[in-house]
N, C-alpha and C positions, 0 to 999 in steps of 0.2 A: 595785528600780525601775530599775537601769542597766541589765538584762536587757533591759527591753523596745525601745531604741535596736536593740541587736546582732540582735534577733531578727526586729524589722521591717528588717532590710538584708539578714538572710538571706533572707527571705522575699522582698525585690526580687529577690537574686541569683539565685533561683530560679524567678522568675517570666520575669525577660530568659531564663532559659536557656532554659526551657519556649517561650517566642515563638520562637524564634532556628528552629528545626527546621521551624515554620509557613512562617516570612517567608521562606527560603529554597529552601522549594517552591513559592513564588508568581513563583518569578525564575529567569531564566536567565542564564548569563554561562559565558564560557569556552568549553570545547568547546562546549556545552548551544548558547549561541547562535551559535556559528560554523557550528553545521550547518544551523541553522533559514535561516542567511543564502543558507548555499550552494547545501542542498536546495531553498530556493523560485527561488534563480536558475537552476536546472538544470530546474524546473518549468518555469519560461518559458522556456528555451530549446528545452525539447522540446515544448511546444505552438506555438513560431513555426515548427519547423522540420516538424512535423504536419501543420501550417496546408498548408506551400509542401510539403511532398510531394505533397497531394491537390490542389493546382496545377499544379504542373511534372512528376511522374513520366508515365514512361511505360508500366509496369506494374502492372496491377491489385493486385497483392500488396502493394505498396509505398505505393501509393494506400489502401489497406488496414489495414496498418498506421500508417501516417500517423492516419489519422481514429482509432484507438485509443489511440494517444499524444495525441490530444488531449483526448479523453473523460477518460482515465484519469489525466494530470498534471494537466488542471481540478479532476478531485477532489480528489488526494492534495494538490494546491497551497488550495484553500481550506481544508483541515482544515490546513496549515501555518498559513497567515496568521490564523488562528480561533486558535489555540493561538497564534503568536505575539505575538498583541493580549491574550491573558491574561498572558504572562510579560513584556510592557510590551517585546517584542526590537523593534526598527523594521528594517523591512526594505525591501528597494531596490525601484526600480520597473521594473526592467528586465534582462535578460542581463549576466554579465560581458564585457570587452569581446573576451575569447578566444573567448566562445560567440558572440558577434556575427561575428568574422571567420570560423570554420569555417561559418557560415550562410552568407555570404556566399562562401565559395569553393565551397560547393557551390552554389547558386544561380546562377555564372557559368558554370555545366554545365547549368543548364535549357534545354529544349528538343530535348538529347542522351540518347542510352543511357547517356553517362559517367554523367550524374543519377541515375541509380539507385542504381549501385554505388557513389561519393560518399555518397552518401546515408544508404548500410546500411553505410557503414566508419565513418563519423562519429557513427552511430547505438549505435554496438558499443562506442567508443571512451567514448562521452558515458556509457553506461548501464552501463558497468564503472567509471567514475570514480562514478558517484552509488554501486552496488552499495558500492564501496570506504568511502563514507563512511558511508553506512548502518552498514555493517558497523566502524566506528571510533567511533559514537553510544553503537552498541550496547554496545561491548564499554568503551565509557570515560566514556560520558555520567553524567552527576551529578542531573540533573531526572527521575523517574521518568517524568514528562508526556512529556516530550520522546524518553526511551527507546520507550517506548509505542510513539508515534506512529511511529518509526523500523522496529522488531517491523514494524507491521503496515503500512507500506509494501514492505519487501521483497519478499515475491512476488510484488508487481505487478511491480515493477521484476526482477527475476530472470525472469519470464515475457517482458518484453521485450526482454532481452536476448538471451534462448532466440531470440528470433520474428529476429533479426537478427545473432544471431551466426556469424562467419567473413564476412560481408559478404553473403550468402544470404540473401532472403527467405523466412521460415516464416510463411505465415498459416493459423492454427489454428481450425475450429470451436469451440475452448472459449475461446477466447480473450477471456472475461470476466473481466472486473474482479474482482479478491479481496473479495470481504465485500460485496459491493453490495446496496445496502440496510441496510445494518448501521452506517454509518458506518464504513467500514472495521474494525470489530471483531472481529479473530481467533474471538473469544471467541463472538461471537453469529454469527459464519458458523459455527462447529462445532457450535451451538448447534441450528439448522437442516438441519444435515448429520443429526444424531442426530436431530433429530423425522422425520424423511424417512424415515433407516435404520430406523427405531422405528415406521410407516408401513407400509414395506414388509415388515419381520415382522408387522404386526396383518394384513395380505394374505396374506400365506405360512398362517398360522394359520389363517385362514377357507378358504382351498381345502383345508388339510389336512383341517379337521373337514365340507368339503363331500365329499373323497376317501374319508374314512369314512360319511360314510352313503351315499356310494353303493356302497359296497361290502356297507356293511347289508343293505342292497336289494335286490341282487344275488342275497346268501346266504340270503334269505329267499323270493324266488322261488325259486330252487331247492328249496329245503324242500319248499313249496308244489307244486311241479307232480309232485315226489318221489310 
């Protein structure tokens, strides 16, 4: 009869343990939510300063760019704030106040050529610091949500780096968004790569078996007029 006390505590102790592994993937803390913090204010920074590029620059490239740092931290920054309203993280409503003042020194170059090149050094500088942390999520993040989510921003952000790296504007016909459509999901952009690749062999296959019977054709006329 004293068994049964010992056996229902084990049974709690084994129950909290089994909770414990749940409630901790429902939460972020730590690194998990320092990036969530940092990566959405680096979001808004690069969409204010998108904004004022397709304002103030003076070349199309630039202007160019601009408007795809807007497109592109619009999304990556709702799938943050979407993800961090499930892990309960609160997040700011605005730029840090370092990202506020490099906006603003370049902004007091509007109207000038300097504007440009400000611009794309501020641009280079910002998007090797986000790269940086991406890359610190990934390699020490604790939330597999939050890892995820970091994965499959990186090419975007590594693509924009590309587009603005050494202070040089690169504006790219591919220069779309990774996974669009997908919700940014690695998994279902490659997904769609493979039914396309798998698309164009079912193409390659029908001209082949059209190349054989016309070669049928061929060898049969000849037969024939033989």
């Amino acid at each position: 009869m004293r068994k049964r006390p010992v056996a229902a505590a084990i049974a709690a102790v084994a129950l909290c343990g089994a909770a414990a592994p749940h409630a901790s993937a429902q939460q972020a803390a730590g690194q998990d939510q320092t990036f969530l913090i940092q990566v959405h204010q680096g979001n808004l920074a690069e969409i204010a300063a998108g904004q004022d590029a397709q304002r103030h620059a003076k070349t199309a490239c630039v202007k160019q760019v601009g408007a795809v740092l807007v497109r592109d931290h619009t999304k990556l920054d709702t799938d943050v704030k979407t993800l961090a309203g499930k892990l309960k993280v609160q997040l700011p409503a605005s730029p840090s106040a370092e990202q506020k003042r490099q906006l603003a020194a370049v902004q007091a170059k509007a109207g000038t050529s300097a504007y440009d090149t400000a611009w794309l050094k501020t641009q280079e500088a910002g998007h090797r610091q986000t790269l940086a942390l991406i890359d610190q999520e990934i390699k020490a993040g604790k939330n597999t949500q939050v890892v995820a989510a970091a994965r499959s921003a990186r090419p975007v952000v590594a693509m924009h780096l590309d587009m603005v790296r050494g202070g040089t504007c690169r504006m790219t016909n591919h220069a779309g968004m990774a996974g669009v459509g997908t919700g940014g999901d690695p998994a279902a952009a490659e997904d769609g790569t493979t039914a396309a690749s798998a698309a164009g062999l079912a193409g390659g296959g029908l001209l082949a078996v059209g190349g054989a019977a016309w070669l049928l054709r061929m060898r049969h006329r000849s037969v024939t007029e033989r």
